[in-house]
Backbone and ligand atoms as CSV (ligand in chain L), in Angstrom:
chain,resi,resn,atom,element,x,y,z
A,1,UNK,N,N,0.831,-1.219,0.000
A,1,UNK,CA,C,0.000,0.000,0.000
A,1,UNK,C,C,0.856,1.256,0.000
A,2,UNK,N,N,1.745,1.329,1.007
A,2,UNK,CA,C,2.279,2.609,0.886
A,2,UNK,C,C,3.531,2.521,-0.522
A,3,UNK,N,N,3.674,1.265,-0.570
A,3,UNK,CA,C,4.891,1.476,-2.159
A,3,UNK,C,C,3.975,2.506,-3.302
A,4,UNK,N,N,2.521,2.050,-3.187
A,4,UNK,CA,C,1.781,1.863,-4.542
A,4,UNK,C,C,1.558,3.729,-4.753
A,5,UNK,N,N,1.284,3.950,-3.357
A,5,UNK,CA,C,1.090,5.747,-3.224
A,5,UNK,C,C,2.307,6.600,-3.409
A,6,UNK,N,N,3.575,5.786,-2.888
A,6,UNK,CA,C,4.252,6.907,-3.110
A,6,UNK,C,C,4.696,6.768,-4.331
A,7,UNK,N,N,4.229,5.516,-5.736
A,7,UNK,CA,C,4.244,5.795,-6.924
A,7,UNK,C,C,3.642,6.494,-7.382
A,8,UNK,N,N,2.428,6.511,-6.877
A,8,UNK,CA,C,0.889,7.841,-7.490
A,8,UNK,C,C,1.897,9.381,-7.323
A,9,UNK,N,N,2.844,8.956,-6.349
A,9,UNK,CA,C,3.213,10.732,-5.774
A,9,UNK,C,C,3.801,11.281,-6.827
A,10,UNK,N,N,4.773,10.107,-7.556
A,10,UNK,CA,C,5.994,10.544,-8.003
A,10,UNK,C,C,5.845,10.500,-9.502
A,11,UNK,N,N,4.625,10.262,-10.228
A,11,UNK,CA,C,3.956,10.881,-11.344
A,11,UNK,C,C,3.081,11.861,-11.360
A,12,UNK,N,N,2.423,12.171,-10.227
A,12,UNK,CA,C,1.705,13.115,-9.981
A,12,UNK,C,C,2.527,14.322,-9.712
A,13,UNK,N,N,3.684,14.535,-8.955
A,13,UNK,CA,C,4.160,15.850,-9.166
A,13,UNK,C,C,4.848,16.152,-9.868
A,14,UNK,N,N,5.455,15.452,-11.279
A,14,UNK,CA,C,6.113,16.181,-12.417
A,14,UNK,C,C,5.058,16.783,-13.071
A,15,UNK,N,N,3.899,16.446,-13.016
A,15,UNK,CA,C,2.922,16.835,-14.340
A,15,UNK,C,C,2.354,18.071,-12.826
A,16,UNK,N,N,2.194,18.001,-11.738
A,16,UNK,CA,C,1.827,19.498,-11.452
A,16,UNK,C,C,2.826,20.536,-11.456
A,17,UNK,N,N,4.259,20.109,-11.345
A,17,UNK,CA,C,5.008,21.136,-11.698
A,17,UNK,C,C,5.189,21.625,-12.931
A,18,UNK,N,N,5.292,20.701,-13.960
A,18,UNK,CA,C,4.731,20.835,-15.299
A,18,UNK,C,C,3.422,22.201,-15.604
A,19,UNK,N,N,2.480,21.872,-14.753
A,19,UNK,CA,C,1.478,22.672,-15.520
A,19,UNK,C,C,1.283,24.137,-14.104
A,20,UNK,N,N,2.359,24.036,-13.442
A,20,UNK,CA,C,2.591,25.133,-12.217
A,20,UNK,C,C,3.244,26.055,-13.466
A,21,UNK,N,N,4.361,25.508,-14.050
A,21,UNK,CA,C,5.341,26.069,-14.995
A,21,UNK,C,C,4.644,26.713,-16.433
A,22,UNK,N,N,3.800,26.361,-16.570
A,22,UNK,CA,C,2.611,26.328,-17.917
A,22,UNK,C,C,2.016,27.582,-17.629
A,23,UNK,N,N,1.393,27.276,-16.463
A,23,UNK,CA,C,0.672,28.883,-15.951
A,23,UNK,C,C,1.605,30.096,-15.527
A,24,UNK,N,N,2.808,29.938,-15.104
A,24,UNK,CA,C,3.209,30.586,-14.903
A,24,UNK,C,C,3.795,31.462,-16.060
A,25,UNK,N,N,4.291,30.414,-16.615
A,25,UNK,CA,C,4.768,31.293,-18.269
A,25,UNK,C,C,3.758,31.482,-19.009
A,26,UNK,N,N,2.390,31.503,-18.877
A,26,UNK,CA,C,1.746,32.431,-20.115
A,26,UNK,C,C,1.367,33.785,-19.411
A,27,UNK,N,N,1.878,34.845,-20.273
A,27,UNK,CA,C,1.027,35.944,-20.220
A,27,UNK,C,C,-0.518,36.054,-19.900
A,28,UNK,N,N,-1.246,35.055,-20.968
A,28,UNK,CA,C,-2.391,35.341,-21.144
A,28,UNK,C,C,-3.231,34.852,-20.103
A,29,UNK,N,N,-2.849,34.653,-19.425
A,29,UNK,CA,C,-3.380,33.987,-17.935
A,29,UNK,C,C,-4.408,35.183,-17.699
A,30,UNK,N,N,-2.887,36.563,-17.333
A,30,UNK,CA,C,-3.703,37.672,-16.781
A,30,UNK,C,C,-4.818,38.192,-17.005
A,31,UNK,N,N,-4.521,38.250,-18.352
A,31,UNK,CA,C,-5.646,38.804,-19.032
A,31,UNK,C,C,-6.448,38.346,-19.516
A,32,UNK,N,N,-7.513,37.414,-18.012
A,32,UNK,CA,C,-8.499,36.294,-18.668
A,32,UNK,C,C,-9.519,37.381,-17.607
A,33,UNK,N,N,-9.377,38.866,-17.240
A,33,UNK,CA,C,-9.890,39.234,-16.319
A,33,UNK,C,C,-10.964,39.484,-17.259
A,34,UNK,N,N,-12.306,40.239,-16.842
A,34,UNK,CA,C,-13.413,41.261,-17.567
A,34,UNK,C,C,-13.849,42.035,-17.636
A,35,UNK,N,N,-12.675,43.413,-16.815
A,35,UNK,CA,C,-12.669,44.264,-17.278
A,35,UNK,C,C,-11.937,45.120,-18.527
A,36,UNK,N,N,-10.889,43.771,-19.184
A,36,UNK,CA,C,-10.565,44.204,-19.997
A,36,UNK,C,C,-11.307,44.074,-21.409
A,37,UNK,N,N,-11.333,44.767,-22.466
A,37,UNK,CA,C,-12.389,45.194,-23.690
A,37,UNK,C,C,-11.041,44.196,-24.826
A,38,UNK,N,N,-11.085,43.218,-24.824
A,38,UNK,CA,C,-10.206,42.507,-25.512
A,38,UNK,C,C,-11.028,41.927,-26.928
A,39,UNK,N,N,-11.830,41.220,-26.996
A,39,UNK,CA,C,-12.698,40.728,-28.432
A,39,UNK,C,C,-13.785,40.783,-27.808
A,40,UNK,N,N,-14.712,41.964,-28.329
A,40,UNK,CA,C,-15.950,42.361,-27.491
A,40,UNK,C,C,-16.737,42.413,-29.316
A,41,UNK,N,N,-17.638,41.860,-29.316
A,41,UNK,CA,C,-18.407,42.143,-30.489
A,41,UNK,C,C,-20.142,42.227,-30.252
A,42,UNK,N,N,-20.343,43.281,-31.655
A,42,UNK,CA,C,-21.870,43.756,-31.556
A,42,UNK,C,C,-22.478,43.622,-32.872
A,43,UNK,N,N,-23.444,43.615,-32.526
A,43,UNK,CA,C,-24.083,43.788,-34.476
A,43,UNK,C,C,-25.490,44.964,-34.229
A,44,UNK,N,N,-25.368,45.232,-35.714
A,44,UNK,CA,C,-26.555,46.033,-35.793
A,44,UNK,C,C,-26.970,45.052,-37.480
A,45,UNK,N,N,-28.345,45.451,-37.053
A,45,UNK,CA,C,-28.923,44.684,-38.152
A,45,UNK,C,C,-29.948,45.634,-38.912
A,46,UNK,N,N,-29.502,45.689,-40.435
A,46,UNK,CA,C,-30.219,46.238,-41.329
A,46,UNK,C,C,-31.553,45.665,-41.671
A,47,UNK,N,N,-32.519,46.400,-41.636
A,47,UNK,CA,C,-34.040,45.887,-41.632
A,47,UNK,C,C,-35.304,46.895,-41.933
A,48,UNK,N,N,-35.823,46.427,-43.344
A,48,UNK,CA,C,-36.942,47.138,-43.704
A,48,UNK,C,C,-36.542,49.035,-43.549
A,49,UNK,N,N,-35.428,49.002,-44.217
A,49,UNK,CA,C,-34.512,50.434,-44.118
A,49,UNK,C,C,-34.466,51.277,-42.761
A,50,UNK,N,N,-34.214,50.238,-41.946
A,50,UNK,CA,C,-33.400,50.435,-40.382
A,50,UNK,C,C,-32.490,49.883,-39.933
A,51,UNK,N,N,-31.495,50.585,-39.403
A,51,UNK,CA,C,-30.409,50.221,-38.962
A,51,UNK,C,C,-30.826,49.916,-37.195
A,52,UNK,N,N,-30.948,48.353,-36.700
A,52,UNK,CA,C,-31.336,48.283,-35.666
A,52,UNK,C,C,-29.911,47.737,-34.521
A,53,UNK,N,N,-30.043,48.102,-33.025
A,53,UNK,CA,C,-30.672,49.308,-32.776
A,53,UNK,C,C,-29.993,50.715,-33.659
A,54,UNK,N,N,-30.704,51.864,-33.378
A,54,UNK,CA,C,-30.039,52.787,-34.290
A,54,UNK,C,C,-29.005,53.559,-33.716
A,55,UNK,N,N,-28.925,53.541,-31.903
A,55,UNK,CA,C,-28.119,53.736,-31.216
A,55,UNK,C,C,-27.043,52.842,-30.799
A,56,UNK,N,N,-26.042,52.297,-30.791
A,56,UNK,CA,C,-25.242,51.123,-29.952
A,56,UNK,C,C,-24.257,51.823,-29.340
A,57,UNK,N,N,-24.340,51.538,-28.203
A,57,UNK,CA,C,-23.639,52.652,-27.110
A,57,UNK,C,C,-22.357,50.733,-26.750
A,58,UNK,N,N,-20.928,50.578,-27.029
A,58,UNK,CA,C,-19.999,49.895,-26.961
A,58,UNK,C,C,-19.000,50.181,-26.791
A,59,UNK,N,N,-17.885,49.138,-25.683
A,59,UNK,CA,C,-16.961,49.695,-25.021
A,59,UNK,C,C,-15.764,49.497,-25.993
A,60,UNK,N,N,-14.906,50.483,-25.834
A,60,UNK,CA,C,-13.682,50.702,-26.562
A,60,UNK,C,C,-12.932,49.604,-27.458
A,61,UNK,N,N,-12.782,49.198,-28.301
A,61,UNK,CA,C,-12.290,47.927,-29.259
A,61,UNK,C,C,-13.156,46.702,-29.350
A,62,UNK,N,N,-14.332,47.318,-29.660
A,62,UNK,CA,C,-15.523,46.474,-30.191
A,62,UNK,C,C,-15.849,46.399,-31.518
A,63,UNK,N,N,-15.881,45.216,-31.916
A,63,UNK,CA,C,-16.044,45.194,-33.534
A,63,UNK,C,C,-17.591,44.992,-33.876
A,64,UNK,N,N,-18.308,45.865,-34.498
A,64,UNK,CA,C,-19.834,45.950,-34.725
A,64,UNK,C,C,-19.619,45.657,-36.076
A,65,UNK,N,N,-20.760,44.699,-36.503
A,65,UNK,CA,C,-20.762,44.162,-37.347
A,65,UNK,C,C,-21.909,44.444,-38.057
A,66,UNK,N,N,-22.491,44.846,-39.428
A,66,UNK,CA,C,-23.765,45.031,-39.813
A,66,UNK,C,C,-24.209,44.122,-40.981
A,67,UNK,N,N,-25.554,43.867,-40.473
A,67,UNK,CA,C,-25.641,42.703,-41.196
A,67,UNK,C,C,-26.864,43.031,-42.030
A,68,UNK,N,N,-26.934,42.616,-43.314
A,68,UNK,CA,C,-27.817,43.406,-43.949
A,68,UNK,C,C,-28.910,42.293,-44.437
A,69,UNK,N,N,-30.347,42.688,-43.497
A,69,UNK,CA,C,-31.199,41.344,-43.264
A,69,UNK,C,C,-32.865,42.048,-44.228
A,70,UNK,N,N,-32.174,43.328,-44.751
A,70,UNK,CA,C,-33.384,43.582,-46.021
A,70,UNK,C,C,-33.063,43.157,-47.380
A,71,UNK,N,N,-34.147,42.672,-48.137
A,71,UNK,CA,C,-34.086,42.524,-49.675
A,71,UNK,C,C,-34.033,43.578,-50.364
A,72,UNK,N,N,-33.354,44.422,-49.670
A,72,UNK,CA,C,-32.685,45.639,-50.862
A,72,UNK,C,C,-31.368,45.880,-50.430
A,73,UNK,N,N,-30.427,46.379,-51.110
A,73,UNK,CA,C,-28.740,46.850,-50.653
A,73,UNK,C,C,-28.709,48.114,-50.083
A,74,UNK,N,N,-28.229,47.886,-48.986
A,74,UNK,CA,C,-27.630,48.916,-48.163
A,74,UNK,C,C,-25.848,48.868,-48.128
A,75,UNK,N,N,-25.783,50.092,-47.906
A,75,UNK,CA,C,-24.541,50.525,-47.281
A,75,UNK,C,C,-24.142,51.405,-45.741
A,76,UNK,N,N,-23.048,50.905,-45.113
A,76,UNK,CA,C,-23.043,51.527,-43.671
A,76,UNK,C,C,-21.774,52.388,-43.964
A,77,UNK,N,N,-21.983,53.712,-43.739
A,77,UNK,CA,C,-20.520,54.562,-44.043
A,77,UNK,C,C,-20.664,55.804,-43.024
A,78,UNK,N,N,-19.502,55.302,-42.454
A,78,UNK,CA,C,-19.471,57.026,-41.133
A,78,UNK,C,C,-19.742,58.539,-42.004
A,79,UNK,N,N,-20.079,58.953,-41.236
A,79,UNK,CA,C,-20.571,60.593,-42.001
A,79,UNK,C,C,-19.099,61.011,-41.813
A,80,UNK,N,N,-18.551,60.755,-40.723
A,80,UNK,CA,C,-17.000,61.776,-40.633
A,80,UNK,C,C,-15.603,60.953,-41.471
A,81,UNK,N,N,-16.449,59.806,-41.829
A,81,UNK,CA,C,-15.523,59.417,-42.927
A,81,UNK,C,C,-14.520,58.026,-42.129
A,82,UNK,N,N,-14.975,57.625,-41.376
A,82,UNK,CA,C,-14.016,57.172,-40.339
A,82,UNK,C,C,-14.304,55.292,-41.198
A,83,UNK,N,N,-15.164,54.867,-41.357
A,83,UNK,CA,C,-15.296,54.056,-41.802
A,83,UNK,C,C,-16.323,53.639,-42.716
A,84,UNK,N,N,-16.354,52.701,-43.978
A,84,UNK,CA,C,-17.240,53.017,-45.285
A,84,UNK,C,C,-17.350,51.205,-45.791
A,85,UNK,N,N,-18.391,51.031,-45.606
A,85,UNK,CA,C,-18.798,49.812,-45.981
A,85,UNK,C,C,-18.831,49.890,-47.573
A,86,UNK,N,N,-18.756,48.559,-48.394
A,86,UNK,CA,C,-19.490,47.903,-49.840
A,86,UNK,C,C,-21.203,48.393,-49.812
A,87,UNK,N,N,-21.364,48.135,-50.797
A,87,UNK,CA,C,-23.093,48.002,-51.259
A,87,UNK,C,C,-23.254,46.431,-50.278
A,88,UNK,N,N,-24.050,46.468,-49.702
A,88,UNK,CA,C,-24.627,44.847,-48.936
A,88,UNK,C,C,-25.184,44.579,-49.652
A,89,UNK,N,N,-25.507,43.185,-50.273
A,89,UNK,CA,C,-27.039,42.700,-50.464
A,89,UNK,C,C,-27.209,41.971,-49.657
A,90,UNK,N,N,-28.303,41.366,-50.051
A,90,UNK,CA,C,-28.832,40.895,-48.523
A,90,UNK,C,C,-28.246,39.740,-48.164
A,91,UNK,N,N,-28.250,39.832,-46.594
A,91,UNK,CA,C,-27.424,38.722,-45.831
A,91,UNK,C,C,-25.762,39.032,-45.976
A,92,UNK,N,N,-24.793,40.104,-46.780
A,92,UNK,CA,C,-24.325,40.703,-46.679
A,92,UNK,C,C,-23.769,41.255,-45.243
A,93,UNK,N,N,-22.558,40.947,-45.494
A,93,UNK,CA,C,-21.903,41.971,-44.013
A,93,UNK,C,C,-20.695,42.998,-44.068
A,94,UNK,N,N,-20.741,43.817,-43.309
A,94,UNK,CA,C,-19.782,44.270,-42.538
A,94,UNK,C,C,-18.925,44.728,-41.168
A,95,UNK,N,N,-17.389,44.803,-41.248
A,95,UNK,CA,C,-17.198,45.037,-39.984
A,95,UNK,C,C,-16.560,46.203,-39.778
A,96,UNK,N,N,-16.306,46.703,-38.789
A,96,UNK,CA,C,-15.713,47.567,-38.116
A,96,UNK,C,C,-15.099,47.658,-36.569
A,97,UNK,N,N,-13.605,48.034,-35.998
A,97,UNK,CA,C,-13.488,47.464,-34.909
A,97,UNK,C,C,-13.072,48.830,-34.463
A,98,UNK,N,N,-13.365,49.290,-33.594
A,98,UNK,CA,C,-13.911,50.746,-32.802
A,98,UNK,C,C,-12.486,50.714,-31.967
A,99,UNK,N,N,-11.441,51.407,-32.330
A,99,UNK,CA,C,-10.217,51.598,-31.114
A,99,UNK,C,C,-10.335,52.917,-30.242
A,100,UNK,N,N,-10.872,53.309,-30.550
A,100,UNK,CA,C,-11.565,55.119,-29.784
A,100,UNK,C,C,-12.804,55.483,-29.457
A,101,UNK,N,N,-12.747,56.074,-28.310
A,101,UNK,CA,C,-13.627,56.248,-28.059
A,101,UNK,C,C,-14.127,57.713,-28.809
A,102,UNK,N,N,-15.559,57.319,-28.744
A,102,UNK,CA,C,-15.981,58.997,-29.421
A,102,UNK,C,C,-17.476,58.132,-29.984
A,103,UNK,N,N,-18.484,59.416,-30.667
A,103,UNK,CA,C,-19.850,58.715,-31.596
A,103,UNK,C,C,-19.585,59.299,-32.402
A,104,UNK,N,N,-20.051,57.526,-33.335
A,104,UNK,CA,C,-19.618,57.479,-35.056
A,104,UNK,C,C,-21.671,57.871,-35.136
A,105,UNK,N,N,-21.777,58.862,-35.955
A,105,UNK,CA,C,-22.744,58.621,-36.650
A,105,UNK,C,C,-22.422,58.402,-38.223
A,106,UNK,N,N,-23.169,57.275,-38.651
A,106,UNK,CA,C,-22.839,56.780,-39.952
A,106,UNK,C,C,-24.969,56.755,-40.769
A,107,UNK,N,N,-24.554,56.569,-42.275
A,107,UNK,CA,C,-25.912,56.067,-42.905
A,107,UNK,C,C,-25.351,55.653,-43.788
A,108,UNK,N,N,-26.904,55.250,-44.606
A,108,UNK,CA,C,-26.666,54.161,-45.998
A,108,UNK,C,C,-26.570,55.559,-47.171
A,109,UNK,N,N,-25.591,55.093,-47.861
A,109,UNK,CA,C,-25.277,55.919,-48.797
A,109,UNK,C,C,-26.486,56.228,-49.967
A,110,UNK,N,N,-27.372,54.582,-49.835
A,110,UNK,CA,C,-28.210,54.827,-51.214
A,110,UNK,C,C,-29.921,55.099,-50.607
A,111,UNK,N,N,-29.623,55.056,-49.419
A,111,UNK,CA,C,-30.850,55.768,-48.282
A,111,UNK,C,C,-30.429,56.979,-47.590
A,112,UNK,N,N,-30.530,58.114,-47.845
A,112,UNK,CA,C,-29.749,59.348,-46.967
A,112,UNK,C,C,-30.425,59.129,-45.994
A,113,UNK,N,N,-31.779,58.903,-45.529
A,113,UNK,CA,C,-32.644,59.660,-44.692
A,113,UNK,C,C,-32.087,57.937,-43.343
A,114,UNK,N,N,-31.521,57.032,-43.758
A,114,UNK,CA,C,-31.419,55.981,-43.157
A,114,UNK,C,C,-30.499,56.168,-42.338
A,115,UNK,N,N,-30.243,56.671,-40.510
A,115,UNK,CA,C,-28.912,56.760,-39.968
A,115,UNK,C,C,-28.974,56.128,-38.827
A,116,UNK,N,N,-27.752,56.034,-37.915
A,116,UNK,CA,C,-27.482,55.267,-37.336
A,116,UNK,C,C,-26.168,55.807,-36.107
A,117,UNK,N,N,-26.063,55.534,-35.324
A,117,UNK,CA,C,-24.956,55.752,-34.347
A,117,UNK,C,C,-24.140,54.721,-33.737
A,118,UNK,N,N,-23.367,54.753,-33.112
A,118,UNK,CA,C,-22.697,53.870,-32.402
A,118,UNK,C,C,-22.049,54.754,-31.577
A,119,UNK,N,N,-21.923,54.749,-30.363
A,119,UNK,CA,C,-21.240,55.651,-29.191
A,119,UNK,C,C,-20.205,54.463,-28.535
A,120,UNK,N,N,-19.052,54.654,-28.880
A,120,UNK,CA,C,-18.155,54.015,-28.157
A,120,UNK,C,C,-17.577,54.610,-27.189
A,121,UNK,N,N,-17.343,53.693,-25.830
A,121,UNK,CA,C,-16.868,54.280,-24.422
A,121,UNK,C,C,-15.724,53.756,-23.808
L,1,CU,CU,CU,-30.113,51.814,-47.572
């Protein structure tokens, strides 16, 4: 009995020092916290010539994605020029990944009256 355990011991602690050593050397350990804004994603969805929601209020390095869920082509393009989608057709996407904070108001190029925001924080 006691031979058989102190064999269990003596495979059992290379592989926890092993994976003591594992955690210790990754970086990415740390940054498994949630306050950090690391791959944060959103969508807004194009619909019956709305950009839904039309507000998206998202935290700093968020990639919003628009997805274009009407049977007509839209386009998503910042008014200040910051970022400019393709023509969508439908089921069509695009992305965008927000490193600043500030509000993008954007619309569809071939709908003026069609707009949209995103407030990143
Ligand atoms: Cu449009």
């Amino acid at each position: 009995m006691t031979k058989k355990s102190i064999r269990v011991a003596g495979v059992a602690t290379p592989v926890m020092i092993a994976m003591l050593l594992l955690f210790a050397g990754s970086p990415s350990v740390k940054a498994s916290g949630n306050d950090q804004a690391s791959a944060v994603n959103a969508t807004v969805k194009i619909d019956n010539f709305v950009f839904g929601p039309q507000t998206l209020t998202v935290p700093v390095g968020t990639t919003v994605t628009w997805t274009n869920s009407d049977d007509i082509p839209h386009t998503s393009v910042s008014t200040d020029g910051v970022f400019k989608s393709k023509v969508l057709d439908t089921d069509e996407k695009f992305s965008y990944t927000f490193s600043k904070a500030g509000t993008y108001p954007y619309y569809c190029t071939m709908h003026p009256k069609m707009t949209g925001k995103v407030v990143v924080q």
